[in-house]
mmJSON file of the N, C-alpha and C atoms, coordinates in Angstrom:
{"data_MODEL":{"atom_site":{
"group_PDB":["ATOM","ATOM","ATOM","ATOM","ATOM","ATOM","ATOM","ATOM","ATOM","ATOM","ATOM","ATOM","ATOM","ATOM","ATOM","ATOM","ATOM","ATOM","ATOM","ATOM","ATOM","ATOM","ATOM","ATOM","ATOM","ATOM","ATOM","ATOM","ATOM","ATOM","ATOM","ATOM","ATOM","ATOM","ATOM","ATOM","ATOM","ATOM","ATOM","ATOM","ATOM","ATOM","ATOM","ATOM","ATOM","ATOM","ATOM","ATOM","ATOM","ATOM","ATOM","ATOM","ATOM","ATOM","ATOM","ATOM","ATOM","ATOM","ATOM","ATOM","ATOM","ATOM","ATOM","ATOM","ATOM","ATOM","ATOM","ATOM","ATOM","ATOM","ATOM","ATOM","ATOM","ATOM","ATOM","ATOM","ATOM","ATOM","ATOM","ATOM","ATOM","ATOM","ATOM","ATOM","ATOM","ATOM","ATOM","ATOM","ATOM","ATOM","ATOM","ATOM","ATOM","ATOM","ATOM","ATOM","ATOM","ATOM","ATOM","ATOM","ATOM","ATOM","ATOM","ATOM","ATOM","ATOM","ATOM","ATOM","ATOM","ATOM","ATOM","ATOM","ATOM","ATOM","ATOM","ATOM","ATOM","ATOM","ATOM","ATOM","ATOM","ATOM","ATOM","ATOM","ATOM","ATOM","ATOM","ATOM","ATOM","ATOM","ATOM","ATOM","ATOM","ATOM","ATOM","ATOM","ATOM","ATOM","ATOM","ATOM","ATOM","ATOM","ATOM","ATOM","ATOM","ATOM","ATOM","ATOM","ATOM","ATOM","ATOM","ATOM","ATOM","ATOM","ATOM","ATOM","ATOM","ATOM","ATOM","ATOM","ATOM","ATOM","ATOM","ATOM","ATOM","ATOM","ATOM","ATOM","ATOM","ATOM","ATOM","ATOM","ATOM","ATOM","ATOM","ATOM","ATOM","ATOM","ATOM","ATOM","ATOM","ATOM","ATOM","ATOM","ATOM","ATOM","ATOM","ATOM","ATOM","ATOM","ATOM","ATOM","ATOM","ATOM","ATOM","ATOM","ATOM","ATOM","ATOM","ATOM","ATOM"],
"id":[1,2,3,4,5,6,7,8,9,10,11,12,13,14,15,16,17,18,19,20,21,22,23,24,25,26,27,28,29,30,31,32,33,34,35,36,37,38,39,40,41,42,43,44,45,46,47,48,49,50,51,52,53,54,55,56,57,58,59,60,61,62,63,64,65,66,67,68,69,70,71,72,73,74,75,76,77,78,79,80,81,82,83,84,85,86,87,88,89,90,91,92,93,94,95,96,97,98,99,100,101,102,103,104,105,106,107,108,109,110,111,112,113,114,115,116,117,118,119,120,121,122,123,124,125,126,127,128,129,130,131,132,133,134,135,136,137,138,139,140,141,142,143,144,145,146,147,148,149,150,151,152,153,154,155,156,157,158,159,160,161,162,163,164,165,166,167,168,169,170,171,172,173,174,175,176,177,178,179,180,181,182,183,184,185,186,187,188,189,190,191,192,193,194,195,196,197,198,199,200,201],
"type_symbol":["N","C","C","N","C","C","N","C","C","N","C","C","N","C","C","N","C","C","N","C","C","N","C","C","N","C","C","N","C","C","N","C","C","N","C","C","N","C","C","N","C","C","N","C","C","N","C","C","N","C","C","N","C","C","N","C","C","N","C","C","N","C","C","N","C","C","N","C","C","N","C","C","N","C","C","N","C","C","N","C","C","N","C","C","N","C","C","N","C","C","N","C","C","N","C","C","N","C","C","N","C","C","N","C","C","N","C","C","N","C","C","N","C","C","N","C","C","N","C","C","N","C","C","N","C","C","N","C","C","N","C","C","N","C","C","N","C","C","N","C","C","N","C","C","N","C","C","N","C","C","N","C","C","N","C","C","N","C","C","N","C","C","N","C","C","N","C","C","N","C","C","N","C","C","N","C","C","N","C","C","N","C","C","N","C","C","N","C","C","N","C","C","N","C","C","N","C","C","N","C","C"],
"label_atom_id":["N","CA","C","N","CA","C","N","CA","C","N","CA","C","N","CA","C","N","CA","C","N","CA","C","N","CA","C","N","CA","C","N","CA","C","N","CA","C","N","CA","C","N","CA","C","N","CA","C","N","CA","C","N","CA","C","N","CA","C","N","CA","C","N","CA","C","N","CA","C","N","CA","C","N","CA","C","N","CA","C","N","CA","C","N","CA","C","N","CA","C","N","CA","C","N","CA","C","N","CA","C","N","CA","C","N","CA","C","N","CA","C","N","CA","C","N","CA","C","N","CA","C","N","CA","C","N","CA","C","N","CA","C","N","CA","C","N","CA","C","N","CA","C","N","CA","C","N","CA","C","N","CA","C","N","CA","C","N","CA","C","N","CA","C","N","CA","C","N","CA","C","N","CA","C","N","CA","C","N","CA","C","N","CA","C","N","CA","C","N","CA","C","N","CA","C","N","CA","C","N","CA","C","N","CA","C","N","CA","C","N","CA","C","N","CA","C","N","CA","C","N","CA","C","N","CA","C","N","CA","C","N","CA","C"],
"label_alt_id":[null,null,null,null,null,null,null,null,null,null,null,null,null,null,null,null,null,null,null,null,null,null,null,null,null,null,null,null,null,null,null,null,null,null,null,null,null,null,null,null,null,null,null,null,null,null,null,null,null,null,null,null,null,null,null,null,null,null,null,null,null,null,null,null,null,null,null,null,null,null,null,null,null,null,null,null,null,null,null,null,null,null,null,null,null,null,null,null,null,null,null,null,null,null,null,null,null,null,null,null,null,null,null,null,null,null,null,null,null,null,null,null,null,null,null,null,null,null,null,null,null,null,null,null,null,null,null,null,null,null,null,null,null,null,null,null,null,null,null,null,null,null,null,null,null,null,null,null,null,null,null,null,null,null,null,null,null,null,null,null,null,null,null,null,null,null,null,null,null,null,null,null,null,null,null,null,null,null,null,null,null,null,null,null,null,null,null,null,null,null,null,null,null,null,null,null,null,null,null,null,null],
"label_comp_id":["UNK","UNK","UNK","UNK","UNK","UNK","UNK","UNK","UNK","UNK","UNK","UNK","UNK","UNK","UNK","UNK","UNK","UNK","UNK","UNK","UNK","UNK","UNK","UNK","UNK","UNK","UNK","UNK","UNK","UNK","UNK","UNK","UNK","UNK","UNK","UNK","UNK","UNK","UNK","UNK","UNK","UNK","UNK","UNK","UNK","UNK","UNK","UNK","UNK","UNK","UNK","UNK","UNK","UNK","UNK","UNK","UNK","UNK","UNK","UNK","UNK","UNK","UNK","UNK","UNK","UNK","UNK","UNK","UNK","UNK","UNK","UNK","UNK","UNK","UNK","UNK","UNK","UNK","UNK","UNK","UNK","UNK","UNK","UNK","UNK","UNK","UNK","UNK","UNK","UNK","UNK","UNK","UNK","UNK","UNK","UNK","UNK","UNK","UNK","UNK","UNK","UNK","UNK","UNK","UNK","UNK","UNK","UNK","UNK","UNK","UNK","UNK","UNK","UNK","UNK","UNK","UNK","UNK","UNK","UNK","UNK","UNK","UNK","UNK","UNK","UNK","UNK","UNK","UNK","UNK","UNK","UNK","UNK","UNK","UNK","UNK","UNK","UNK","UNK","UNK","UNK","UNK","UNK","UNK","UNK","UNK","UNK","UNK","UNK","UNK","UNK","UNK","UNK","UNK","UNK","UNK","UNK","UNK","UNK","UNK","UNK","UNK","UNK","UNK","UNK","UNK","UNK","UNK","UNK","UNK","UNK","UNK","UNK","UNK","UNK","UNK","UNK","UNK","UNK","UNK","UNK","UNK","UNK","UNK","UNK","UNK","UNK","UNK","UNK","UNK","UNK","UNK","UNK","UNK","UNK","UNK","UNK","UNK","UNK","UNK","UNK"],
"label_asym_id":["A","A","A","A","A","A","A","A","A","A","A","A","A","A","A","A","A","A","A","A","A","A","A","A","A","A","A","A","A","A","A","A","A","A","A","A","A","A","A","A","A","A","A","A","A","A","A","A","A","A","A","A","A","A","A","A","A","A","A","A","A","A","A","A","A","A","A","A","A","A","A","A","A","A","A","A","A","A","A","A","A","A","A","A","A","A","A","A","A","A","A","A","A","A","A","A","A","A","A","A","A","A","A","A","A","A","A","A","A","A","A","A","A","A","A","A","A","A","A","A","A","A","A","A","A","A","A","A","A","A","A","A","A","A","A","A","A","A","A","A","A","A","A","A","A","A","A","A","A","A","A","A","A","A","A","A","A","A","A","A","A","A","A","A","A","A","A","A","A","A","A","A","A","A","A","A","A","A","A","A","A","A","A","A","A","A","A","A","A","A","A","A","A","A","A","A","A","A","A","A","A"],
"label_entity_id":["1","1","1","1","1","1","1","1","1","1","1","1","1","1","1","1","1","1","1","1","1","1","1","1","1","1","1","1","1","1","1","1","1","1","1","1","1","1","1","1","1","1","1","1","1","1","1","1","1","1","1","1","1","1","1","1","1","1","1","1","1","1","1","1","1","1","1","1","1","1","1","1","1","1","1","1","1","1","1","1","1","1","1","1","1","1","1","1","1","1","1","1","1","1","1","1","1","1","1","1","1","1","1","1","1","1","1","1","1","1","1","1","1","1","1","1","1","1","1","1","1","1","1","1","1","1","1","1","1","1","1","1","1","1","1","1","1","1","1","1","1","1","1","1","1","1","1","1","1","1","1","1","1","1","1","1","1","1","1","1","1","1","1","1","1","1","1","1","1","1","1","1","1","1","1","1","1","1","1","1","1","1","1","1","1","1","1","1","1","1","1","1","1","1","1","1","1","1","1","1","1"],
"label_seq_id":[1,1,1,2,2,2,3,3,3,4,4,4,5,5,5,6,6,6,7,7,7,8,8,8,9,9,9,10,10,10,11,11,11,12,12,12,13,13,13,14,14,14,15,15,15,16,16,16,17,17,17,18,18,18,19,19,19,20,20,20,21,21,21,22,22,22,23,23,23,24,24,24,25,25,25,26,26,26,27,27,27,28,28,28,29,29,29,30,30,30,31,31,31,32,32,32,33,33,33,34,34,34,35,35,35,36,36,36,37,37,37,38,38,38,39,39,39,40,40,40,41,41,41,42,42,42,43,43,43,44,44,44,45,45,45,46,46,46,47,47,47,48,48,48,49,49,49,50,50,50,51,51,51,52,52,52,53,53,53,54,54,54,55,55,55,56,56,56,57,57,57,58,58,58,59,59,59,60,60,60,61,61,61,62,62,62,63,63,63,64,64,64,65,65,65,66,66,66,67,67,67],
"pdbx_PDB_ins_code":[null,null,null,null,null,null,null,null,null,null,null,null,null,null,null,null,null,null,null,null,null,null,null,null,null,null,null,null,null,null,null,null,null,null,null,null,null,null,null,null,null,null,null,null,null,null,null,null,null,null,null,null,null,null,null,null,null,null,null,null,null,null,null,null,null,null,null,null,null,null,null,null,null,null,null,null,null,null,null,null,null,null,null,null,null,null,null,null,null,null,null,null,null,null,null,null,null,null,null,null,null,null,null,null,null,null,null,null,null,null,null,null,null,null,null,null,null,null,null,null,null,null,null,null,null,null,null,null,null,null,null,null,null,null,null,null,null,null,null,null,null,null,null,null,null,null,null,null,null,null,null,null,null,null,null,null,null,null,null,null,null,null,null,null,null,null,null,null,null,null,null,null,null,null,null,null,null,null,null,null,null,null,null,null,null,null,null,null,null,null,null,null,null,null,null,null,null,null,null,null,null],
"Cartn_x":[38.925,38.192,38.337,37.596,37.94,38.84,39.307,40.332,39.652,40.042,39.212,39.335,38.789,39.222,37.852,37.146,36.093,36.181,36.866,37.23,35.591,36.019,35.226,34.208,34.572,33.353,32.2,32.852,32.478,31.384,32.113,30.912,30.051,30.095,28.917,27.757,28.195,27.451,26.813,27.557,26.973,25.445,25.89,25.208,23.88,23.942,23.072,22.383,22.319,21.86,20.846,21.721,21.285,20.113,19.708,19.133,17.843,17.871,16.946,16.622,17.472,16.517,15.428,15.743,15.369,14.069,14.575,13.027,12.037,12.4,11.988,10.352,11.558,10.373,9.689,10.133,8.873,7.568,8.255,6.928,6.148,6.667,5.679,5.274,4.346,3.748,2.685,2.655,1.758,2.258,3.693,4.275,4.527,4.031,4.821,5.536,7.174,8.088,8.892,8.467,8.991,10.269,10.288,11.419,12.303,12.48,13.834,14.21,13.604,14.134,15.245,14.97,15.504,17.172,16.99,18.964,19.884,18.592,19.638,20.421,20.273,20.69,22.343,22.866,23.888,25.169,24.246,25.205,25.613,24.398,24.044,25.032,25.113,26.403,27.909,27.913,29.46,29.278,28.809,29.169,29.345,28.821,28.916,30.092,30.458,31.592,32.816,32.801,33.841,34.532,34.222,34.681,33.891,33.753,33.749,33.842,33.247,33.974,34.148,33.283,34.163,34.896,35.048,36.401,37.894,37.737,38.543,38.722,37.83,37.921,38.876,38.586,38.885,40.314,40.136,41.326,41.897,39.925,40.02,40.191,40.902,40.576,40.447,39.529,39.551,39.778,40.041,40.206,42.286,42.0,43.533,43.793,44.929,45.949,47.013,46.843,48.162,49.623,50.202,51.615,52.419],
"Cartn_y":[-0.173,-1.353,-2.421,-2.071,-3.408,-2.476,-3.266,-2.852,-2.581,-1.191,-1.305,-2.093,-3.22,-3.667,-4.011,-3.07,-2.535,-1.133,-1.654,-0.446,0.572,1.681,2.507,1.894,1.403,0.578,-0.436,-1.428,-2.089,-1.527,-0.237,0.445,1.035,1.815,1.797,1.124,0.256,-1.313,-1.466,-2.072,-2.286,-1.375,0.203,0.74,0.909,0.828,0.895,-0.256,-1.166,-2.585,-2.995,-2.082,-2.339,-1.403,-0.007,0.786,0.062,-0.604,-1.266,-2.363,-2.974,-3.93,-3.821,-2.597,-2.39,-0.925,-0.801,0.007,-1.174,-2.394,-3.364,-3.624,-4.041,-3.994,-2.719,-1.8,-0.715,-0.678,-0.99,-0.381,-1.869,-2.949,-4.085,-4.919,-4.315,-4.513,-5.78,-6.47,-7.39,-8.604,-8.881,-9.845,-10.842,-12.201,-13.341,-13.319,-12.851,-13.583,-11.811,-11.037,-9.63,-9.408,-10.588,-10.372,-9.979,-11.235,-11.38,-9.944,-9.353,-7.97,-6.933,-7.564,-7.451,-7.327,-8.314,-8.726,-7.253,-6.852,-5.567,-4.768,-4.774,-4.168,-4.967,-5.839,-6.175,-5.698,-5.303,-4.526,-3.169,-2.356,-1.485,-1.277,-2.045,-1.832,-1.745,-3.131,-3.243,-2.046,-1.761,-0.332,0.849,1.348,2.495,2.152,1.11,0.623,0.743,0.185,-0.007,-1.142,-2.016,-2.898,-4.512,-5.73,-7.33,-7.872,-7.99,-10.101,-10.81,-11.392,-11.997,-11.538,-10.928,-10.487,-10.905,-10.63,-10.58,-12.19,-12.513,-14.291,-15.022,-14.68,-15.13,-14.503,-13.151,-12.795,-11.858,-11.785,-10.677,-8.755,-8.452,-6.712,-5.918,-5.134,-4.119,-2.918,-2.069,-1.165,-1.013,0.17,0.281,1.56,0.569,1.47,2.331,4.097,4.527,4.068,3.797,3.868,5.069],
"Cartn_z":[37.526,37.911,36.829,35.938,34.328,33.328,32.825,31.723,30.523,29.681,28.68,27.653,27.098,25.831,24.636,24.649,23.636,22.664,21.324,20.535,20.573,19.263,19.155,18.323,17.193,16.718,17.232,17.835,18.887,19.619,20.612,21.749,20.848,19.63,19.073,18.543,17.905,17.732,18.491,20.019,21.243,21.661,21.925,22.329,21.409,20.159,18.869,19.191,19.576,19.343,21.06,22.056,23.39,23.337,22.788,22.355,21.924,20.837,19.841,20.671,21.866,22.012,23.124,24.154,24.793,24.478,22.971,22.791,22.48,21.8,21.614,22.921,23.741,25.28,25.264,25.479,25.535,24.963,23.625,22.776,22.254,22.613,22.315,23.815,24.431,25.776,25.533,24.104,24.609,23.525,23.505,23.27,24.021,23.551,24.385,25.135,24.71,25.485,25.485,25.695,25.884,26.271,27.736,28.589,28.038,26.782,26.427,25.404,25.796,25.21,26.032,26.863,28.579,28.455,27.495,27.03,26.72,26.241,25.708,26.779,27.923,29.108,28.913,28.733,28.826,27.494,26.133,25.353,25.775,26.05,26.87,27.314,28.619,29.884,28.936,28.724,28.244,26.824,26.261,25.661,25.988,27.344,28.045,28.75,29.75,30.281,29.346,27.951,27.454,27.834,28.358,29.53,29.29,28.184,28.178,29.101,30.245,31.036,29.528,28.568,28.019,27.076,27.048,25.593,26.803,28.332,28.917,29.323,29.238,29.424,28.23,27.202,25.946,25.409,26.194,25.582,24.188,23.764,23.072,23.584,22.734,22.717,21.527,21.464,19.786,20.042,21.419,21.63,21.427,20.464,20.367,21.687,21.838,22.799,22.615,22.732,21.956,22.92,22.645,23.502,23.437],
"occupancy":[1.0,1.0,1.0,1.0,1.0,1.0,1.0,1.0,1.0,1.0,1.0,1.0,1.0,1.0,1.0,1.0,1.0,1.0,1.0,1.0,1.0,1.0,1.0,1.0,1.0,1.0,1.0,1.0,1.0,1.0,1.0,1.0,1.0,1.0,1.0,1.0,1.0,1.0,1.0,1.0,1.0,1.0,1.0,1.0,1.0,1.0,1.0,1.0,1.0,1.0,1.0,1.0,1.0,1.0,1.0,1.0,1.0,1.0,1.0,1.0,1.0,1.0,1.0,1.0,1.0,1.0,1.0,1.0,1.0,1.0,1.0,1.0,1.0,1.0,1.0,1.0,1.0,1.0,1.0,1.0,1.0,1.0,1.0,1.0,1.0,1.0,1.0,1.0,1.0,1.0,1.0,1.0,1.0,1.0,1.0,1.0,1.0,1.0,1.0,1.0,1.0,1.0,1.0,1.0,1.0,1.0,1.0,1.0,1.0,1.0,1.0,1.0,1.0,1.0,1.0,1.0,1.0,1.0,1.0,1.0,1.0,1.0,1.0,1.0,1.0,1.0,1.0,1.0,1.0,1.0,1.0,1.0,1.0,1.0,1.0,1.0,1.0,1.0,1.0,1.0,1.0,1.0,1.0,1.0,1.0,1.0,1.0,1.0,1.0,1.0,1.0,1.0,1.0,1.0,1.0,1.0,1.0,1.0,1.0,1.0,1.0,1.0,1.0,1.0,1.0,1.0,1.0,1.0,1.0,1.0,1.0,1.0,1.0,1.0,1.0,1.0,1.0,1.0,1.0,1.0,1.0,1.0,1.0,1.0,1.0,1.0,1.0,1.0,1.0,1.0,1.0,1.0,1.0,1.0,1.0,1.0,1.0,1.0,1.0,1.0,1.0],
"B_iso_or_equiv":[0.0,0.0,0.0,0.0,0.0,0.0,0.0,0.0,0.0,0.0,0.0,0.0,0.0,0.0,0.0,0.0,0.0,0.0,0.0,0.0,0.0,0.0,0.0,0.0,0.0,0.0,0.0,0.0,0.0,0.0,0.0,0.0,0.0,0.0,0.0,0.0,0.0,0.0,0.0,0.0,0.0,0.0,0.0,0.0,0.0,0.0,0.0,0.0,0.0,0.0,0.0,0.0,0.0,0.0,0.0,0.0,0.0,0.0,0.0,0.0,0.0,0.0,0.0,0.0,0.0,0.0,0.0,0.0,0.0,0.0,0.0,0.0,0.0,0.0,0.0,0.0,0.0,0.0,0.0,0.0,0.0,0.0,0.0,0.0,0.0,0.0,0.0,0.0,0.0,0.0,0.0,0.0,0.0,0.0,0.0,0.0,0.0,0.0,0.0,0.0,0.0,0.0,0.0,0.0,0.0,0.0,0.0,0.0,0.0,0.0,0.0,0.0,0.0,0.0,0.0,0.0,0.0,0.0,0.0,0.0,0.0,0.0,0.0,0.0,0.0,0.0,0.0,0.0,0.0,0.0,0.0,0.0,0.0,0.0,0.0,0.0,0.0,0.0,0.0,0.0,0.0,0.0,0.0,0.0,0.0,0.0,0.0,0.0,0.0,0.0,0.0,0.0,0.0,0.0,0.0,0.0,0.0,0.0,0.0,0.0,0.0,0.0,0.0,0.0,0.0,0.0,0.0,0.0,0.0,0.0,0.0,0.0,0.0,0.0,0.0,0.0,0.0,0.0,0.0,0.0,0.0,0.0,0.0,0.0,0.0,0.0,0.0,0.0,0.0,0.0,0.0,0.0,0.0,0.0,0.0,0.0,0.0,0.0,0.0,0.0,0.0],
"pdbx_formal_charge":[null,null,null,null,null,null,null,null,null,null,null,null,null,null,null,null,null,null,null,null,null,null,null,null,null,null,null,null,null,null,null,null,null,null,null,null,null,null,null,null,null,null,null,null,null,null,null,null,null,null,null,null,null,null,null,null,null,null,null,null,null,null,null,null,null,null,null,null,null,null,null,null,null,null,null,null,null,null,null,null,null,null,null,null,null,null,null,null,null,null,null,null,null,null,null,null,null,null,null,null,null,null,null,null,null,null,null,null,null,null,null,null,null,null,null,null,null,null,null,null,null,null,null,null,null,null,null,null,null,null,null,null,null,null,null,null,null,null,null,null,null,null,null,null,null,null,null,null,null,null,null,null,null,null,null,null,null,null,null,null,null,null,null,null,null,null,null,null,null,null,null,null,null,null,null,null,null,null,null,null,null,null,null,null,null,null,null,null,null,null,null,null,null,null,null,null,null,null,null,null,null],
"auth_seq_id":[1,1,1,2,2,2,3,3,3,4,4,4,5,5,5,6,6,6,7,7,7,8,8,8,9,9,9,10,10,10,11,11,11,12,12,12,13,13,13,14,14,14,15,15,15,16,16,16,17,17,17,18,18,18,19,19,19,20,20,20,21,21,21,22,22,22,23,23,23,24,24,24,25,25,25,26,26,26,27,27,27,28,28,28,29,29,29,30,30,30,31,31,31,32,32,32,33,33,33,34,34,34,35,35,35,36,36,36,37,37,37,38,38,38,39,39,39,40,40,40,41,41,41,42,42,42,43,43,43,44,44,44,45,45,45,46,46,46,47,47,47,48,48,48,49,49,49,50,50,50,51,51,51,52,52,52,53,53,53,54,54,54,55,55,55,56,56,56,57,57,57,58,58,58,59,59,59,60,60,60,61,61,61,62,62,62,63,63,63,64,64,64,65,65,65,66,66,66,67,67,67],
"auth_comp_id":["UNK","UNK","UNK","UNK","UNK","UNK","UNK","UNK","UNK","UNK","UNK","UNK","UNK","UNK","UNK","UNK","UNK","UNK","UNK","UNK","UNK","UNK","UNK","UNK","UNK","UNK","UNK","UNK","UNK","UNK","UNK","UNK","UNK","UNK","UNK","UNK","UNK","UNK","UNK","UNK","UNK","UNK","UNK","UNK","UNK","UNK","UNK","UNK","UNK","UNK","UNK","UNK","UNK","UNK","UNK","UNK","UNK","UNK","UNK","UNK","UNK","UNK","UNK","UNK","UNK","UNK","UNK","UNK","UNK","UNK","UNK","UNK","UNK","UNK","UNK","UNK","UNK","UNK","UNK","UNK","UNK","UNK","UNK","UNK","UNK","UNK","UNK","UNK","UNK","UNK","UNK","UNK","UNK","UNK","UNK","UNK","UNK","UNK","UNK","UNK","UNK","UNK","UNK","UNK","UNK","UNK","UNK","UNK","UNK","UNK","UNK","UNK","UNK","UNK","UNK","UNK","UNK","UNK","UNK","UNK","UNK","UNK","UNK","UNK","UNK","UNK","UNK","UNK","UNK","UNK","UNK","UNK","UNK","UNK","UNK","UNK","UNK","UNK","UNK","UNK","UNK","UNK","UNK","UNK","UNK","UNK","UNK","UNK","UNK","UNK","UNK","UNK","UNK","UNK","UNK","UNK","UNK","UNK","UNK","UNK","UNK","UNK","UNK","UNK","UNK","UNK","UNK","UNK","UNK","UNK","UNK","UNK","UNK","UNK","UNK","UNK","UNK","UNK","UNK","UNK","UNK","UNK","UNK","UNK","UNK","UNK","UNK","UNK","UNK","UNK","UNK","UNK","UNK","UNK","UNK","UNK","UNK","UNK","UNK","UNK","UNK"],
"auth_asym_id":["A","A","A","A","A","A","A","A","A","A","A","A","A","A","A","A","A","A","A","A","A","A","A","A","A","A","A","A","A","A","A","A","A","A","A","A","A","A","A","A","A","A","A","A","A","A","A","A","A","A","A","A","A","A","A","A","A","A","A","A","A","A","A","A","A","A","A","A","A","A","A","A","A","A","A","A","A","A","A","A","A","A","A","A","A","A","A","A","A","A","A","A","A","A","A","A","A","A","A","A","A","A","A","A","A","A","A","A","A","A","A","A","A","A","A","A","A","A","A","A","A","A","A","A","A","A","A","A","A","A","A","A","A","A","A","A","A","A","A","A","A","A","A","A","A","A","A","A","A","A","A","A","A","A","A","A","A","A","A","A","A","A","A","A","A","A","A","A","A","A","A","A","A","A","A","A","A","A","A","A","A","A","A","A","A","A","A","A","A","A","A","A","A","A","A","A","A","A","A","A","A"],
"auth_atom_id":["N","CA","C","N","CA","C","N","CA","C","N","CA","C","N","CA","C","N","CA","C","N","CA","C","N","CA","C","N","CA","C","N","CA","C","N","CA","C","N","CA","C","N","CA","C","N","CA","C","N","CA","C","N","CA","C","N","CA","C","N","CA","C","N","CA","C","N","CA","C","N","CA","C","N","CA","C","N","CA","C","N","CA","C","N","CA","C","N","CA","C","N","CA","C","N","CA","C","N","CA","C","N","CA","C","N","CA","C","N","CA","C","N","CA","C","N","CA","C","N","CA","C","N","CA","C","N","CA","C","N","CA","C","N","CA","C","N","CA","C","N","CA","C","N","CA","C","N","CA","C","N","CA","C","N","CA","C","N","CA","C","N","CA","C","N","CA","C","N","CA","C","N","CA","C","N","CA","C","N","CA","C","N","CA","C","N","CA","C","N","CA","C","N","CA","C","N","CA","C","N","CA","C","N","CA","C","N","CA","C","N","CA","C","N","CA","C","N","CA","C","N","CA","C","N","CA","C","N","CA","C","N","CA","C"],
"pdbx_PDB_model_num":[1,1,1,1,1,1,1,1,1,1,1,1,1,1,1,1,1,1,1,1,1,1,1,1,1,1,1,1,1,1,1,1,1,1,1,1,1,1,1,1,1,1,1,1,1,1,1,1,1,1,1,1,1,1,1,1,1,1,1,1,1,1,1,1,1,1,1,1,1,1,1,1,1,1,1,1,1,1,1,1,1,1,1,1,1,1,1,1,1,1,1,1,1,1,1,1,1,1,1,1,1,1,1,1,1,1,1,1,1,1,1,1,1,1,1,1,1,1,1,1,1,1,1,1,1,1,1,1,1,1,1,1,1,1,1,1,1,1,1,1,1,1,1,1,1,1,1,1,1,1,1,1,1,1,1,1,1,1,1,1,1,1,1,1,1,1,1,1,1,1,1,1,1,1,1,1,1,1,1,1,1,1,1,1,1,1,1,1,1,1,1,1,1,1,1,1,1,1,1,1,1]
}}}
């Protein structure tokens, strides 16, 4: 379906960060603007995916490819 172009470092980052933001929302239930903790769902994805729209827009990739 998408091409992978998210190295190994990268998806960890990603997933480390989508993690944190979305414990973020959990555990602070009576913050202002919470939602935006919400964001984390999108490192989340593209780290489990392995898979950017934009890295693919732009034209980046960090995932090495063996040949």
């Amino acid at each position: 379906m998408f091409s992978k172009n998210v190295g190994k470092i990268d998806r960890i980052i990603r997933i480390i960060v989508g993690i944190a933001l979305l414990a973020g929302f959990v555990m602070s239930p009576d913050a202002p603007y919470r939602w935006l903790y919400l964001i984390g769902i999108v490192p989340l994805a593209t780290g489990l995916m392995s898979s950017c729209a934009l890295y693919s827009l732009i034209g980046i990739n960090t995932c090495k490819i063996k040949k």
